[in-house]
C-alpha positions in Angstrom: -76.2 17.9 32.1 -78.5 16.7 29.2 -79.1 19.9 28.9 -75.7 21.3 28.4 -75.1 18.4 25.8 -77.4 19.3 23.8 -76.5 23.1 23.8 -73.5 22.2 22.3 -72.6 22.4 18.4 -71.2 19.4 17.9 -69.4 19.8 14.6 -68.2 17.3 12.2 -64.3 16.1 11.2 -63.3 17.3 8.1 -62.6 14.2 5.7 -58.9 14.7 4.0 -58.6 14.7 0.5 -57.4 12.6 -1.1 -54.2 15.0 -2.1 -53.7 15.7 1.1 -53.3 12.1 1.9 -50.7 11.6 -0.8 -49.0 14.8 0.3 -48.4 13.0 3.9 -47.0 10.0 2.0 -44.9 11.8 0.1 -43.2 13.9 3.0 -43.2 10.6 5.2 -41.6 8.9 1.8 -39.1 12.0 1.2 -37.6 12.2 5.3 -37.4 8.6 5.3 -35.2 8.7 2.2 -33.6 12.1 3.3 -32.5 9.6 6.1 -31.4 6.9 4.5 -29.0 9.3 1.9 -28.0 11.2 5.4 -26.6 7.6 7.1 -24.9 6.2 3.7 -22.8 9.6 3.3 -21.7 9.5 6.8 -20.6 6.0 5.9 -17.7 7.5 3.1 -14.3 7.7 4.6 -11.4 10.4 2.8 -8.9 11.2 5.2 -7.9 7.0 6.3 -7.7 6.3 2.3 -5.9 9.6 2.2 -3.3 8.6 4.8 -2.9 4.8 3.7 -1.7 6.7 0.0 0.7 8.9 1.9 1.9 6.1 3.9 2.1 4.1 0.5 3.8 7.0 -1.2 6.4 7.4 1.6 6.9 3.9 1.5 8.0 3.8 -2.6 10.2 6.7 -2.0 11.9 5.5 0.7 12.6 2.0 -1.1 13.7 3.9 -4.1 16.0 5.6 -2.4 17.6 3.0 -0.1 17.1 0.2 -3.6 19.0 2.3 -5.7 22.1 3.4 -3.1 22.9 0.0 -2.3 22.9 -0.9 -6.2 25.2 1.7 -6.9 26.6 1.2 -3.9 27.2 -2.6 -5.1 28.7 -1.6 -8.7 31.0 0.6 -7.1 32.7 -2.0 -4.8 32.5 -4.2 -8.6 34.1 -1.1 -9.7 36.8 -1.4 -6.8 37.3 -5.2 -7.4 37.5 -4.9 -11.0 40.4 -2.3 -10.9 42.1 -4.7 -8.4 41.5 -7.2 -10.7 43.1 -6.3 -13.6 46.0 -4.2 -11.8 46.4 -7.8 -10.5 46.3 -9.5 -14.0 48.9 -6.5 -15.3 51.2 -7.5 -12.0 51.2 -11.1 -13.2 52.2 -10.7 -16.7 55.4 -8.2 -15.7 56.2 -11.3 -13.7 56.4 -13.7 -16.5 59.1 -11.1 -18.0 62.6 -13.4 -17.1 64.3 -9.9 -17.9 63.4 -8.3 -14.4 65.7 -8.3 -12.0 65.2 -9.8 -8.6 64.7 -6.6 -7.3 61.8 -5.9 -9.5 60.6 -9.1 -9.3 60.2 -8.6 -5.4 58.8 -5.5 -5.9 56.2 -6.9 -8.1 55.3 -9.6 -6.2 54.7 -7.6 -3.0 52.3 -5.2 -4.9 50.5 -8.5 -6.8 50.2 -10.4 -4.0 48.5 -6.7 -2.2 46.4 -6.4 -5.1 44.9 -9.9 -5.0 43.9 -10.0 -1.4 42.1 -6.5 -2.1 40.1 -7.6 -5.2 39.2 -11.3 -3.5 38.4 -9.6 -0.4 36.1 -7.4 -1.9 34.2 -9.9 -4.4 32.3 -10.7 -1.6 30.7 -7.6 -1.0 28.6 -7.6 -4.0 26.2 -9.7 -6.2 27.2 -11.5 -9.2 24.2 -12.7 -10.6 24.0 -8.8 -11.9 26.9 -9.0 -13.7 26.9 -8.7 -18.0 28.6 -10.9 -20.2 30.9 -7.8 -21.2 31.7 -7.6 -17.8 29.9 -4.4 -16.2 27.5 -3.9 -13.5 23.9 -3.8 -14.3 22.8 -0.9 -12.4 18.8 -1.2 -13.1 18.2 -4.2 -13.1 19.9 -5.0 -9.6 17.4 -1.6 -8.2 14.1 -3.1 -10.5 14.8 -6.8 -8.7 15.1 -4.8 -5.4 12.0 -2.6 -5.7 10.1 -5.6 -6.9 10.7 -7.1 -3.4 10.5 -4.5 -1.8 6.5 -4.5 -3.2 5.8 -7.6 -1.9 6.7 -6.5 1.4 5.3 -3.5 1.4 2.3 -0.9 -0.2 4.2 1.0 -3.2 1.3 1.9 -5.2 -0.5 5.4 -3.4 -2.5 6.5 -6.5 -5.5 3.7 -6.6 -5.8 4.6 -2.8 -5.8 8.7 -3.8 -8.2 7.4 -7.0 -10.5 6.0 -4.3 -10.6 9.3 -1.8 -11.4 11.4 -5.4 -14.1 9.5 -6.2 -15.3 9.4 -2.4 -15.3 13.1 -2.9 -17.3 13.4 -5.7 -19.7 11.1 -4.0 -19.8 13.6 -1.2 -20.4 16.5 -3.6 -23.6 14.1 -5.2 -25.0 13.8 -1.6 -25.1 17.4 -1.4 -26.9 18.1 -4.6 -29.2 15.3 -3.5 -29.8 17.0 -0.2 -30.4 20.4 -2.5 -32.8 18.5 -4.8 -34.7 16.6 -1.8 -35.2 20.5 0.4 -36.7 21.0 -3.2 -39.3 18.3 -3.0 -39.9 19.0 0.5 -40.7 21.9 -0.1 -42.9 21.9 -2.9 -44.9 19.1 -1.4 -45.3 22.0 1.6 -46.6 24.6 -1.1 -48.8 22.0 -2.4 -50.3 21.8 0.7 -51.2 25.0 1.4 -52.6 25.9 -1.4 -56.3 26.1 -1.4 -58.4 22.9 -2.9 -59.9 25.3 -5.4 -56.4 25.7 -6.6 -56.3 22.6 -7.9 -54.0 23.1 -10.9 -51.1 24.8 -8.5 -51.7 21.8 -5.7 -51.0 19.4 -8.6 -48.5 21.4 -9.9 -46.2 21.6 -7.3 -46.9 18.2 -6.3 -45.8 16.6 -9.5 -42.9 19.1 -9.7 -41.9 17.6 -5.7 -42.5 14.2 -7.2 -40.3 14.8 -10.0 -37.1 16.2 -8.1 -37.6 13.2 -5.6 -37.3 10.7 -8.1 -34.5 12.4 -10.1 -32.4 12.1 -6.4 -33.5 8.8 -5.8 -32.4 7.7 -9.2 -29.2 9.8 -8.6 -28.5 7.6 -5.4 -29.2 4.3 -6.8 -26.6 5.2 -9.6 -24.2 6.2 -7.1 -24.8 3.3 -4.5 -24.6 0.8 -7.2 -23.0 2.2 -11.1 -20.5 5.3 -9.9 -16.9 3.7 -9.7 
């Protein structure tokens, strides 16, 4: 056995250099990070921001619609109890004429006291708090008071939720230069190491060129992590 021992050539480890050593940092450095930029752009969302703007965008159409046909809805029944109203007025002052005769006046009062019932029966039906001092029906302000409730009940405003899913996709499109830039650095660390030691100016090269492209996506990330709106 001591024999066969000691017919073997025993040969010796090879020491790594100290290149190489960085080399392995880097690329355990680069797939960590390649990780970590993987995980945070699987944690941007488009298409729930995309549908809570439609949903808010459906929902301020739909109030402006249904807002503005009930207040012009409202000034038309105004409209209705105004002509009633001054019909009625016109009826009262051909009764004050002593001239008619008693036939007229029982004509009259027939159609005055017709008139009245209509106009008081439809002053209920609308509001007055949006009437002018020269009498008509403010239109705008009546839908502006309505929409304005209607936003406290509800999500009218869809374009800072489409602003949001925008900017999500831009950060999307950075991930994927990143991803671009950090293949790069992988693979130049790769070349590096390949590279025979007596080529020490392309080892360093492409090292420093893979060091380089890794930092330029790291500080790309930080910016969009912590600066990109």
């Amino acid at each position: 056995m001591s024999d066969i021992a000691e017919g073997i050539e025993l040969t010796e480890i090879d020491e790594l250099e100290p290149i190489e050593i960085i080399v392995a940092i880097l690329l355990t450095v680069a797939a960590i990070y390649s990780t970590f930029a993987a995980w945070s752009a699987t944690l941007i969302d488009i298409e729930p921001i995309d549908y809570v703007g439609i949903v808010a965008l459906l929902n301020r159409e739909r109030t402006t619609i249904i807002n503005r046909s009930e207040a012009i809805q409202n000034k038309t029944i105004y409209t209705y109890y105004l002509q009633h109203q001054l019909y009625t007025d016109s009826l009262e002052a051909q009764l004050g004429d002593s001239s008619a005769s008693e036939e007229d006046v029982s004509r009259l009062n027939e159609q005055f006291d017709e008139s009245a019932s209509l106009a008081a029966q439809s002053r209920y039906f609308f509001p007055g708090q949006y009437l002018n001092v020269d009498g008509s029906y403010d239109v705008e302000r009546e839908f502006q008071t309505r929409q304005a409730q209607s936003a406290r009940e509800y999500d009218l405003d869809a374009q800072p939720w489409f602003d949001e899913a925008n900017a999500n996709r831009r950060r999307i499109r950075i991930y994927n230069n990143i991803f671009t830039v950090l293949a790069a650095s992988l693979a130049c660390y790769a070349v590096a190491s390949i590279f025979h030691e007596d080529r020490r100016v392309l080892r360093f090269s492409f090292l420093g060129l893979g060091v380089i492209t890794f930092v330029g996506s790291f500080a790309y990330t930080i910016y969009l992590q912590f600066f990109m709106a």
